[in-house]
GUDO-841649 format. One record per atom (N, C-alpha, C): y, z, x; residue in three letters. Coordinates in pm, whole numbers, plus 32768, in hexadecimal, padded with zeros to 4 digits. Each point is the difference from the previous one (the first is absolute). Layout:
% GUDO-841649
YZXALA
...
% end
This chain:
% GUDO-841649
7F8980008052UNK
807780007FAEUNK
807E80008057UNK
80198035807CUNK
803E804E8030UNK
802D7F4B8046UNK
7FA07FB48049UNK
80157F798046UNK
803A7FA37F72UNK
7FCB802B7F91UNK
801A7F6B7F97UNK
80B580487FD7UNK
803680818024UNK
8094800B8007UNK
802F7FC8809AUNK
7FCD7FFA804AUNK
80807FF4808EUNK
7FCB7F607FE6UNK
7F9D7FC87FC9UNK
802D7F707FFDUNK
805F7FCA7F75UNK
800B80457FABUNK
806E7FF87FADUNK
80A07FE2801EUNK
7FF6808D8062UNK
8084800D802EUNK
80287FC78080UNK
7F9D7FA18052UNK
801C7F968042UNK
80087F977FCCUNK
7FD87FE07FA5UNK
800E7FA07FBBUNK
80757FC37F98UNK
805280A87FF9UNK
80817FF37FC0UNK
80667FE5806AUNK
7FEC80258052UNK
8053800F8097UNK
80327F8E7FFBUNK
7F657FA68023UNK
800D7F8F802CUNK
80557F927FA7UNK
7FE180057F7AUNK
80577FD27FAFUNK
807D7FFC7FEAUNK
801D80A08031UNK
808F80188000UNK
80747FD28060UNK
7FC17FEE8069UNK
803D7FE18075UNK
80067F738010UNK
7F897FC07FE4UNK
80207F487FFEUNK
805A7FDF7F7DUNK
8007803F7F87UNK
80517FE07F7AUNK
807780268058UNK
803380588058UNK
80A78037800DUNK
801C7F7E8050UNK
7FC37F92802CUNK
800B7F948067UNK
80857FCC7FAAUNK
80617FD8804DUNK
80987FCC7FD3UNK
80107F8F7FF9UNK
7FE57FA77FAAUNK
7FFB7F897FF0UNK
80517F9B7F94UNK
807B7FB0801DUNK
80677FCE7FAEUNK
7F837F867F9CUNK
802F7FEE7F81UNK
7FD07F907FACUNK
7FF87F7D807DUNK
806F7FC78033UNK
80287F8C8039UNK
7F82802F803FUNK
80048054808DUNK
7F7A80258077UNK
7F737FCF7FAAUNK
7FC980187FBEUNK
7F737FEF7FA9UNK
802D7F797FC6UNK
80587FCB7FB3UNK
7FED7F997FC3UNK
7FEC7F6A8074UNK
803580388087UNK
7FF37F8C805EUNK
804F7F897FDDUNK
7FDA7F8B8048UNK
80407F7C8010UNK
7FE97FB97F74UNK
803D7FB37FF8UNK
7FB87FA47F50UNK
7FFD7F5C8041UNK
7FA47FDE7FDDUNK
7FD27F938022UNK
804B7F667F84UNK
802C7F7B8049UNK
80487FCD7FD2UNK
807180637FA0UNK
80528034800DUNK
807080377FA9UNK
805C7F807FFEUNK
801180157F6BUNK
80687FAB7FBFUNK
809380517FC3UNK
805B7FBC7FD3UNK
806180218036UNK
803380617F7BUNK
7FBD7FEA7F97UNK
7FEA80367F69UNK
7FCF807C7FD4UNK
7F847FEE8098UNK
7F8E806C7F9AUNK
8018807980A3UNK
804F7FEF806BUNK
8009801D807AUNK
8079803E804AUNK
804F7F8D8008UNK
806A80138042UNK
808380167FB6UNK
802C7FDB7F72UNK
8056802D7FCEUNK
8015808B7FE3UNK
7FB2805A7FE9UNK
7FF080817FEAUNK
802C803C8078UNK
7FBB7FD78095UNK
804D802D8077UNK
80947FD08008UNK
80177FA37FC5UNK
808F7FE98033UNK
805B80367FAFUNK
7FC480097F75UNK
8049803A7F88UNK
804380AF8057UNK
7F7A8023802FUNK
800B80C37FEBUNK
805F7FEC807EUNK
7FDB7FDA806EUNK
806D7FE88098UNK
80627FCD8042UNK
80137F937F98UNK
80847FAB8014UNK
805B7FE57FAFUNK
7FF47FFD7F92UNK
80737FDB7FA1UNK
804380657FBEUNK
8047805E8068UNK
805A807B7FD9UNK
805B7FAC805DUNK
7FE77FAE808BUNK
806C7FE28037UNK
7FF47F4C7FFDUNK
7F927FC77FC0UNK
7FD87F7B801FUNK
7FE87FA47F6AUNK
807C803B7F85UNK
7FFE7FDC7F91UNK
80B07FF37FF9UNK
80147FAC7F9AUNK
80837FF07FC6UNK
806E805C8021UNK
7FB480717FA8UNK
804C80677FE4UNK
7FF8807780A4UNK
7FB87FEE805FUNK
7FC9803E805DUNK
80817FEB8090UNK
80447F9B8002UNK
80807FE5802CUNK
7FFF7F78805EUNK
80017FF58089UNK
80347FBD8056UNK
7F737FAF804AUNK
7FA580237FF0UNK
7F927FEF803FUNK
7FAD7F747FBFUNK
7FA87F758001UNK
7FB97FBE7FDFUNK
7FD680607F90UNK
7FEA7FA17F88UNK
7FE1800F7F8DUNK
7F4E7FD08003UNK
7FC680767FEDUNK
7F597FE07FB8UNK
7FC180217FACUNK
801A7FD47F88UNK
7FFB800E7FA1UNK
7F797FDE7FA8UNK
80287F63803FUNK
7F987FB37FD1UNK
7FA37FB98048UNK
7F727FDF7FD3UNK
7F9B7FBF805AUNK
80527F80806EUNK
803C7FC37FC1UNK
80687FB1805DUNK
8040801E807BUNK
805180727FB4UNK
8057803780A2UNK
7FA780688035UNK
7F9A802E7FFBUNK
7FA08065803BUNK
7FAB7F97805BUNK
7FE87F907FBDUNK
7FAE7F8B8059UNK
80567FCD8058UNK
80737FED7FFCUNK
80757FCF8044UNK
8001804C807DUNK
801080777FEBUNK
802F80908051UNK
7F7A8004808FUNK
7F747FF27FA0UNK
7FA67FDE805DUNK
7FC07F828025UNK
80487FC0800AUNK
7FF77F94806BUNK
80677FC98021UNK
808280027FE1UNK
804F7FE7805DUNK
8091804A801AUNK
7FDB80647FC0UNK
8033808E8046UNK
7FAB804F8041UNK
80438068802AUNK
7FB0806A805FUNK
7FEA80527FB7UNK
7FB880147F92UNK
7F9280887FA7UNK
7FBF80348067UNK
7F947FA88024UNK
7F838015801EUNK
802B80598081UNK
80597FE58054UNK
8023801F8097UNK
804580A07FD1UNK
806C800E7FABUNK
8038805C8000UNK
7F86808D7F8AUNK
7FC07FE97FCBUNK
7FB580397FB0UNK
7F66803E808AUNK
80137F798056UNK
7F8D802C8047UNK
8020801D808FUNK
805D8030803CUNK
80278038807FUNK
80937FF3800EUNK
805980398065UNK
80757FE28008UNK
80227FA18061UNK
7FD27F97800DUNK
80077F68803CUNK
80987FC57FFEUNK
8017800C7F78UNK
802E7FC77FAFUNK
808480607FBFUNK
7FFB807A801DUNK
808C80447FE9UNK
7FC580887FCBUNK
803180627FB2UNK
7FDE80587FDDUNK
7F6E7FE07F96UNK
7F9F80588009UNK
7FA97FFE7F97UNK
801F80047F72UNK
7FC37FAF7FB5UNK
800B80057F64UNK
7F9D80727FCFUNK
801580287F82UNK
8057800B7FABUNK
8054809A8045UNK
808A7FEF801AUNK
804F807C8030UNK
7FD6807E8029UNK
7FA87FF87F72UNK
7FD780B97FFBUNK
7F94801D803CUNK
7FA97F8F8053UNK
7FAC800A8064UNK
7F957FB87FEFUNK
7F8A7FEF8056UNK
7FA17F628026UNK
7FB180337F73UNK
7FEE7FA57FDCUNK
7FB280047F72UNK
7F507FEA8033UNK
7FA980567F98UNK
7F50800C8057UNK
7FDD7F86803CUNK
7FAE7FF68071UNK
7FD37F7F8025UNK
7FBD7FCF7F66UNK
7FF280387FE2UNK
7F8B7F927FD1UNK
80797FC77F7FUNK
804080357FEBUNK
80717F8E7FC6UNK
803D7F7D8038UNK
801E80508067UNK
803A7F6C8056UNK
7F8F7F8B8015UNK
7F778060800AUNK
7F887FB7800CUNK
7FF67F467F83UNK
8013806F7F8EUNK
80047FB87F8EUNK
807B7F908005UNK
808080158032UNK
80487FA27FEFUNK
7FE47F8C8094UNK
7FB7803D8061UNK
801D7F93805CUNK
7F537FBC7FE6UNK
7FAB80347FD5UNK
7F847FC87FA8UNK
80587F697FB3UNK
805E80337F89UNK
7FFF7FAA7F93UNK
806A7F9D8087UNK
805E8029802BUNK
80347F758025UNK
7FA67FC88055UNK
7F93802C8053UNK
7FB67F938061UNK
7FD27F9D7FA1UNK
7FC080437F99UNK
7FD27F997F90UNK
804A7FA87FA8UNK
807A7FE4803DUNK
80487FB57F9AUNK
806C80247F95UNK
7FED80857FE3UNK
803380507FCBUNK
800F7FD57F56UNK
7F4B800F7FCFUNK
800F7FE97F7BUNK
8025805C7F86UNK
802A7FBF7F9EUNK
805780187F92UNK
7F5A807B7FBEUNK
% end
């Protein structure tokens, strides 16, 4: 009786200690394979850029739309300023956004950068 408790309570241990493992949604969800620009990348650009990279956002290229977001990455510098400071200060201001975001946007433009 006495062994079928200390394997109980190793057994909670063990549980307890790999569940406290710190792990962001983005970290587990990984890379996404072909990302399109709909089901992918607007949502990143929505939450990270268009407080300063919309109409109303002020002085900065407008990305709004699949157009000027496709525009921005390929023949502007997105990709450079989002993914190292090559290219001037890092995007978005408030600091480097998870790899595996940037992952996703430099994924969709190698591919063409579909709609």
């Amino acid at each position: 009786m006495k062994t079928i408790r200390i394997i109980i309570v190793l057994m909670i241990a063990c549980f307890i200690a790999y569940s406290c493992e710190s792990s962001t949604y983005e970290e587990i969800a990984g890379d996404v394979a072909n990302p399109t620009y709909t089901s992918n990348v607007k949502s990143i650009i929505d939450n990270n850029c268009l407080s300063c990279h919309s109409a109303v956002g002020g002085e900065y290229p407008t990305m709004e739309t699949y157009v000027q977001v496709k525009d921005a990455a390929e023949n502007g510098n997105m990709i450079c300023r989002i993914d190292d400071q090559s290219c001037g200060t890092v995007m978005p201001q408030s600091g480097r956004m998870p790899q595996v975001k940037i992952n996703i946007i430099k994924e969709w433009e190698a591919n063409g950068c579909p709609n």
